[in-house]
N, C-alpha and C positions, 0 to 999 in steps of 0.2 A: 522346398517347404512341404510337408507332408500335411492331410487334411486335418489332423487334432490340433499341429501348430500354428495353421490359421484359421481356423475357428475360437483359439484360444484368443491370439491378437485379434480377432473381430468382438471379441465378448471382450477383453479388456479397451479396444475401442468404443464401446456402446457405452460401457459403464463410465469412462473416461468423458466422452462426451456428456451422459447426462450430468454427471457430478459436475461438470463446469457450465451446464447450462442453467443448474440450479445455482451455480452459485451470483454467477452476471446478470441473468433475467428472471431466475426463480420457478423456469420451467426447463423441461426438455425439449428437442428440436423432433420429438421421433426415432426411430428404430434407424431408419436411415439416414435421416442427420445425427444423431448421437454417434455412429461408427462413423462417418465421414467427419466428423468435427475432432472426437478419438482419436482417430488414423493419424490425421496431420495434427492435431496437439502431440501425439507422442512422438512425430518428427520434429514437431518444434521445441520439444520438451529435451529431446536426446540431443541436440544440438547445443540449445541451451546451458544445457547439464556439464557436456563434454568441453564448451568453454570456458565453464566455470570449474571442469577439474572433479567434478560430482558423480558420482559412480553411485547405480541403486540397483539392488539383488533380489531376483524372487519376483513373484506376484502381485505385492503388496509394495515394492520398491517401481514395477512397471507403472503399474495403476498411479501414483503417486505423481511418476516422472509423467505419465500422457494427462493428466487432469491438469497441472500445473501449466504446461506446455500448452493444454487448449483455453485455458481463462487465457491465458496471452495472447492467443488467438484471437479469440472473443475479444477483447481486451480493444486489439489492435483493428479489427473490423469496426467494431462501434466505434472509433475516432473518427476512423476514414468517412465511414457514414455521417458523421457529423458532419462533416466537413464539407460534402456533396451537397 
């Protein structure tokens, strides 16, 4: 992975993360939580995606797949913490 290829996926992580952090809690986590929340939303997203047969192209198809993938996340944290 060359340095433009991941700086891209760390900016589609940031943005990823905060857009699901706005959506769960109404805020962002931070520059570092936003791309660590990102990161693994968009592995949970691409997994997700690929059991359900969902293919997404482009920029605008990534961004989509890691936001959705990290509300899940979120999603799935805040139970657990409930539940603690």
């Amino acid at each position: 992975m060359d340095i433009i290829s991941l700086l891209i996926f760390l900016v589609i992580g940031a943005l990823a993360g905060w857009l699901a952090g706005n959506i769960i809690k109404g805020r962002g986590f931070g520059v570092i939580g936003n791309i660590i929340v990102g990161v693994v939303g968009a592995v949970v997203g691409g997994f997700i995606f690929s059991l359900l047969g969902i293919t997404t192209g482009g920029l605008i198809g990534s961004i989509i797949m890691a936001t959705i993938g990290a509300v899940i996340l979120l999603f799935i944290i805040s139970l657990v913490k409930k539940k603690a």
